[in-house]
C-alpha positions as CSV (number, residue, x, y, z in Angstrom):
1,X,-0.9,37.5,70.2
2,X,1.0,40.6,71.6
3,X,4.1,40.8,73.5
4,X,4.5,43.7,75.9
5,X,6.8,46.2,74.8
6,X,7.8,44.4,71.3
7,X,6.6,48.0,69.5
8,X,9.7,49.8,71.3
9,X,12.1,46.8,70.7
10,X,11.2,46.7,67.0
11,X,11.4,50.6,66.5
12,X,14.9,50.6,67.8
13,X,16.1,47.6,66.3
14,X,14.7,48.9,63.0
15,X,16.3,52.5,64.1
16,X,19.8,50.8,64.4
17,X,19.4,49.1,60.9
18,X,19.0,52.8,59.3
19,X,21.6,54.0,61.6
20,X,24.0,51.4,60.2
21,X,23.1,51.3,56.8
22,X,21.8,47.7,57.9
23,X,18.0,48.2,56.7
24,X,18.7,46.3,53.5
25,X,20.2,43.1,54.9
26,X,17.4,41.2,52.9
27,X,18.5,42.2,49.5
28,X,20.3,38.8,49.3
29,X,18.0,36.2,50.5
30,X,15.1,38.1,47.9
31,X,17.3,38.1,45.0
32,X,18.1,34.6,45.4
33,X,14.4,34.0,45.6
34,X,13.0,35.9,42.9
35,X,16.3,34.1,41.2
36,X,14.8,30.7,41.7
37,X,11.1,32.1,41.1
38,X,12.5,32.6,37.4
39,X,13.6,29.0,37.3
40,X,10.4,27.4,39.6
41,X,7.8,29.5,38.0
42,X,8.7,30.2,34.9
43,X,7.5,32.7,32.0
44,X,8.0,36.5,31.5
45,X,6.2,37.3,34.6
46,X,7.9,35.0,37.1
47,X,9.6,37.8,38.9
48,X,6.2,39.5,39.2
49,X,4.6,36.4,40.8
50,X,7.2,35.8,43.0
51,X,6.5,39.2,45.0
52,X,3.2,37.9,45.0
53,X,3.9,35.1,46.5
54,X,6.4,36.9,49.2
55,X,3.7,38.9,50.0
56,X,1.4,36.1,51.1
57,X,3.6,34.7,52.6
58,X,5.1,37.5,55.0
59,X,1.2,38.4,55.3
60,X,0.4,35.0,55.9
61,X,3.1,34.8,58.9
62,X,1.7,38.3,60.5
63,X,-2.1,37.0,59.9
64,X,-2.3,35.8,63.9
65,X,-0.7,39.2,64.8
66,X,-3.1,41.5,62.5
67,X,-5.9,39.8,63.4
68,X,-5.7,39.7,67.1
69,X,-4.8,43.6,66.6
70,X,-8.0,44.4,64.1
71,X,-10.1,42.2,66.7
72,X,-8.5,44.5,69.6
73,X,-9.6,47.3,68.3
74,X,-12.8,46.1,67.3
75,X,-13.7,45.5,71.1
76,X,-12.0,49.0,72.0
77,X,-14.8,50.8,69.3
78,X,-17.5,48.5,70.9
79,X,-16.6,49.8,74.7
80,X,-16.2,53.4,73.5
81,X,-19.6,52.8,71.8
82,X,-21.3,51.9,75.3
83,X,-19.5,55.0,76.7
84,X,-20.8,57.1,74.9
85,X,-23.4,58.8,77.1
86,X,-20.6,60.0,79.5
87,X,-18.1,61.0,76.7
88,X,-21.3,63.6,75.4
89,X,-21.5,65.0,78.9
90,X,-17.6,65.4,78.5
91,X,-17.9,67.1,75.3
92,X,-20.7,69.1,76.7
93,X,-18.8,70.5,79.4
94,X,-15.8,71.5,77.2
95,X,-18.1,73.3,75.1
96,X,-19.4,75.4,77.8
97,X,-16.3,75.9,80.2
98,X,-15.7,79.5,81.1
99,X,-12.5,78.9,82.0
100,X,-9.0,77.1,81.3
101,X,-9.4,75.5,85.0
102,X,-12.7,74.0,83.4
103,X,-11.4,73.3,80.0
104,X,-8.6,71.3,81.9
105,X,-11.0,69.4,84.5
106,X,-13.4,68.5,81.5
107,X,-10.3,66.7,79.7
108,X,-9.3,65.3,83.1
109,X,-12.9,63.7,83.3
110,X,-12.3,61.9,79.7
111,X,-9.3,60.2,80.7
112,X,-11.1,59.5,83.8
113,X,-13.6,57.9,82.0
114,X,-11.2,55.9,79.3
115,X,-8.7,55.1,82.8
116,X,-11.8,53.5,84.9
117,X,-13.6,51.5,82.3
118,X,-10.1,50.3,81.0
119,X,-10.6,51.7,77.4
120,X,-7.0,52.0,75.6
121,X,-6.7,55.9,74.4
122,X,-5.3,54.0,71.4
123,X,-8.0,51.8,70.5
124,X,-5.8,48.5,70.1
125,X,-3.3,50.1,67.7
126,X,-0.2,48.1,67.4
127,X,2.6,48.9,65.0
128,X,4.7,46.2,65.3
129,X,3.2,45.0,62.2
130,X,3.9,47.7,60.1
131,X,7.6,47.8,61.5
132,X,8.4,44.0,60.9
133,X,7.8,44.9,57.2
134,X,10.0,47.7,56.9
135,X,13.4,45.7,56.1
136,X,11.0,43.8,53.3
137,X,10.1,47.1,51.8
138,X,14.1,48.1,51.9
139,X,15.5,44.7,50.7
140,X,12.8,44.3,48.0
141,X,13.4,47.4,46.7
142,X,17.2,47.0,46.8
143,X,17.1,43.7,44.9
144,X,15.1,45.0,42.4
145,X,17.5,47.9,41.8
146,X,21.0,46.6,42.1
147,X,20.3,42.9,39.9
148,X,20.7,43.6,36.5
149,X,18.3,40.4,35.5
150,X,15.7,41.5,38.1
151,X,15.8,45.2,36.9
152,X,14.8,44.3,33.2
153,X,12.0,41.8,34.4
154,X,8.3,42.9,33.9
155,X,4.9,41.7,35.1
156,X,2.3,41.9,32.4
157,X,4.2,44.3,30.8
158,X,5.0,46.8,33.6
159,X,8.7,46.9,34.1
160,X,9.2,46.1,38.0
161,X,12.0,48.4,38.3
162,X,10.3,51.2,37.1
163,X,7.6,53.2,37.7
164,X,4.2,52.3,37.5
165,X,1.2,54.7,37.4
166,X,-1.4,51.8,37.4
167,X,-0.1,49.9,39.8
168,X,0.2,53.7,42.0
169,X,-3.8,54.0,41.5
170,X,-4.3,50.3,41.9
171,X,-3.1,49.9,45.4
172,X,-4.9,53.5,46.4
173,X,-8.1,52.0,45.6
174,X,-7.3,48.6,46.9
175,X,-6.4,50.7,49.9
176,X,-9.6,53.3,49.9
177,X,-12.0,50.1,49.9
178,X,-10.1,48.6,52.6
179,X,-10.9,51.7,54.6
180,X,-14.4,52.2,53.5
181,X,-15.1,48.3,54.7
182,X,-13.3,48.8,58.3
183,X,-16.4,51.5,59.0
184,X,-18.7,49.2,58.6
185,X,-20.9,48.2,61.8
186,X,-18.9,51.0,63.8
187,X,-20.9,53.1,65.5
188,X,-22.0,56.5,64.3
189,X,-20.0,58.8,66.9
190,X,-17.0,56.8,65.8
191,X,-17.8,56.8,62.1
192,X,-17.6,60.3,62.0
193,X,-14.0,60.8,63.9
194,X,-12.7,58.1,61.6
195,X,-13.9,59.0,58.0
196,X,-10.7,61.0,58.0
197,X,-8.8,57.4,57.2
198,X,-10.9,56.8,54.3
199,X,-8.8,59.6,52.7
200,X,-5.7,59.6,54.1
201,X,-4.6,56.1,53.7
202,X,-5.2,55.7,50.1
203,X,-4.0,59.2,49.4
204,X,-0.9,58.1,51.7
205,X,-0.3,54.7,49.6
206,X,-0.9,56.2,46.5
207,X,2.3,58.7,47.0
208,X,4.2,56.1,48.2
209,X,3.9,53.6,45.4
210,X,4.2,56.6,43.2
211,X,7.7,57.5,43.9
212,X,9.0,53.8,43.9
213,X,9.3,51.3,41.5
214,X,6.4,48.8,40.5
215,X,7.6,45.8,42.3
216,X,7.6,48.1,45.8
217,X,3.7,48.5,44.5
218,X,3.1,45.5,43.6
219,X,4.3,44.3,46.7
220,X,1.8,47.1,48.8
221,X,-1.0,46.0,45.9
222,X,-1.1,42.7,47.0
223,X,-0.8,43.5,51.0
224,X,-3.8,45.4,50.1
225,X,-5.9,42.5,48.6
226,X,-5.0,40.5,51.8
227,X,-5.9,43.6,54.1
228,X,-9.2,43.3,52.5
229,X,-9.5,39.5,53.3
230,X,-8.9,39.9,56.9
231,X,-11.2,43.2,57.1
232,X,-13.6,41.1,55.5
233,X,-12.9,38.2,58.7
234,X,-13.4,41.3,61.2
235,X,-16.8,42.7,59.5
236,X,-18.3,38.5,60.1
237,X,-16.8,38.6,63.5
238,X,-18.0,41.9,64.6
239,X,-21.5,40.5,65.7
240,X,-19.9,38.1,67.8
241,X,-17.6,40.8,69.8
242,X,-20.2,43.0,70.1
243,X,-22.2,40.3,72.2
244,X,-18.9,39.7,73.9
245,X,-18.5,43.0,74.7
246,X,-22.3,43.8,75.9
247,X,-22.3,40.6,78.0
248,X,-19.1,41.5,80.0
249,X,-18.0,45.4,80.1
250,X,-19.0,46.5,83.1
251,X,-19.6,50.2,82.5
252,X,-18.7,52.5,85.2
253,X,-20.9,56.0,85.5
254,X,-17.8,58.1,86.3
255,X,-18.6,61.0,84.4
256,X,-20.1,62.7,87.6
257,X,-17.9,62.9,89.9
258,X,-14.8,63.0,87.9
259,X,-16.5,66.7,86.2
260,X,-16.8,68.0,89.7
261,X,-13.2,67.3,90.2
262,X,-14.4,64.4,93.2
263,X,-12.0,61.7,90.8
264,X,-8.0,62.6,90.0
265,X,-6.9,61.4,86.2
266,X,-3.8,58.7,87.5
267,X,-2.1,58.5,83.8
268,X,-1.7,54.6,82.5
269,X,0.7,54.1,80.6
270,X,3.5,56.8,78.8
271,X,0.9,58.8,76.7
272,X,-1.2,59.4,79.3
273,X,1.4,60.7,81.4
274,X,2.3,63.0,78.6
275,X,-0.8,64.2,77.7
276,X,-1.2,65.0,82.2
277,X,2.5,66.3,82.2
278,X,1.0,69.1,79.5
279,X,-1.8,70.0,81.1
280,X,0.1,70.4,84.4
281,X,1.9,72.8,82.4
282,X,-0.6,74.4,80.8
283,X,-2.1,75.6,84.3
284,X,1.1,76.4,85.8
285,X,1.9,78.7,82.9
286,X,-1.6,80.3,83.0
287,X,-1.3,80.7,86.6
288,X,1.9,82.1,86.7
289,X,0.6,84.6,83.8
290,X,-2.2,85.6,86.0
291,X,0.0,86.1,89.3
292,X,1.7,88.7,87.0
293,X,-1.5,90.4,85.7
294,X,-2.8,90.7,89.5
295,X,0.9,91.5,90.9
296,X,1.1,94.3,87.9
297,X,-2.2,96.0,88.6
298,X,-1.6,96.0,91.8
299,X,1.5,98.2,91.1
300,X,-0.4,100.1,88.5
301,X,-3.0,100.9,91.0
302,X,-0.7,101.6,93.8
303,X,1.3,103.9,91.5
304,X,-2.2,105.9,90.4
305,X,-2.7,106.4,94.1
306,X,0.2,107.8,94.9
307,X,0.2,109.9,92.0
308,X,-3.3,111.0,92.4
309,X,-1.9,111.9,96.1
310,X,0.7,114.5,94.9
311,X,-1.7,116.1,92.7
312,X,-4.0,116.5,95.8
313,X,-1.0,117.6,97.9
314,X,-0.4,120.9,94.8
């Protein structure tokens, strides 16, 4: 469930929003409904529930999304996993290059390899997601600020307009196990490149829940638990794509030809292009460095000869 070119779209509408001071146009529509949570629900910690309950549901709408972008990815790791005999040779080459020509060619032989075989450099990512929640995040914590009922309401005692240490080390954990159960059945190449999340995201969530107020955490807190849930979805289906994957990539042994320079890396798509556009650079500058090296040498040693010349000539 992806529309092409929906990221962009979604980035510059939500751009706009900042732009305009627009980013909080939910604030109304969640006040009124924590207002009739209050009244629905009932009980000291109606308010509370009610984020809940938003959560889920705003989760529950994106679940498609989330999960056709987690299963995305999950085929991308199991293609990178069956290419990973030509990706050492890659690394094995960069290792040894004597040269910036063959530092370049060796990174022109890894997008070679990702290009032919049809491997995103991006392994499924997919922000939209993340975007989409943004005015949530803004309105939420808006409403929760500016009502005067909503700022005094509490959720098993923690005041949801204040800050909220628990709830801060809550969602890093909920976060941290999230993490550690999206490594599992990846292989061990991949493992390695991606432990780096394990840290990060908790360490990431737990500042940002931090420095807002506990109904902005409880919000992420609960996202978390549903995270989990779908994680949990991908780790059952994993088996299943891994067949998939086995019983249909084709892999192509490109590794060869595209070292010895016999294959040119054609970028796909805009960060391929940039990452080509750098390296075009990056030889053109080092070339142009070294046609000034041999041009002043050459003055250096034509200078020395005539001097050495007059010196003869006394």
């Amino acid at each position: 469930m992806k529309i092409k070119g929906l990221t962009p779209i979604l980035l510059i509408v939500l751009v706009v929003l900042f732009v305009t001071g627009h980013a909080d146009f939910l604030k109304g529509p969640l006040t009124d409904f924590m207002h009739w949570s209050e009244t629905a629900i009932g009980g000291i910690n109606a308010v509370g529930w009610s984020i809940i309950i938003l959560t889920l549901v705003v989760r529950l709408i994106l679940l498609p999304m989330m999960i056709h972008q987690q299963r995305n990815a999950t085929i991308q790791q199991e293609k990178m996993r069956l290419l990973q005999p030509q990706l050492k040779k890659v690394q094995e080459a960069q290792k040894s290059a004597q040269s910036q020509e063959e530092q370049m060619l060796a990174s022109q032989a890894m997008m070679t390899i990702y290009r032919e075989n049809n491997v995103s450099l991006l392994g499924g990512m997919n922000f939209a997601t993340l975007i989409i929640q943004w005015p949530i995040f803004m309105g939420l914590y808006a409403a929760i600020k500016n009502s005067n009922e909503i700022a005094h309401a509490t959720f098993f005692g923690i005041n949801l307009a204040s800050h909220a240490p628990i709830l801060a080390i809550a969602t890093a954990i909920a976060y941290g196990i999230q993490a550690y159960l999206s490594l599992i059945g990846i292989p061990a190449e991949q493992k390695k490149q991606m432990q780096m999340m394990m840290y990060v995201m908790p360490i990431m969530m737990l500042f940002m829940t931090w420095v807002t107020n506990a109904g902005i955490a409880l919000y992420f807190f609960a996202g978390a638990l549903v995270m989990i849930l779908q994680t949990l979805i991908i780790i059952v289906w994993r088996p299943r794509l891994k067949a998939q994957v086995n019983a249909t990539f084709e892999v192509k042994d490109v590794v060869d030809d595209a070292l010895a320079g016999k294959i040119q890396a054609k970028p796909s798509g805009r960060f391929a292009e940039a990452m080509q556009a750098a390296q075009e650079q990056q030889q053109q500058q080092n070339g142009s460095r070294k046609d000034i090296t041999t041009t002043t040498q050459e003055h250096n040693s034509s200078k020395g000869g005539r001097n050495a010349g007059k010196q003869n000539r006394k």
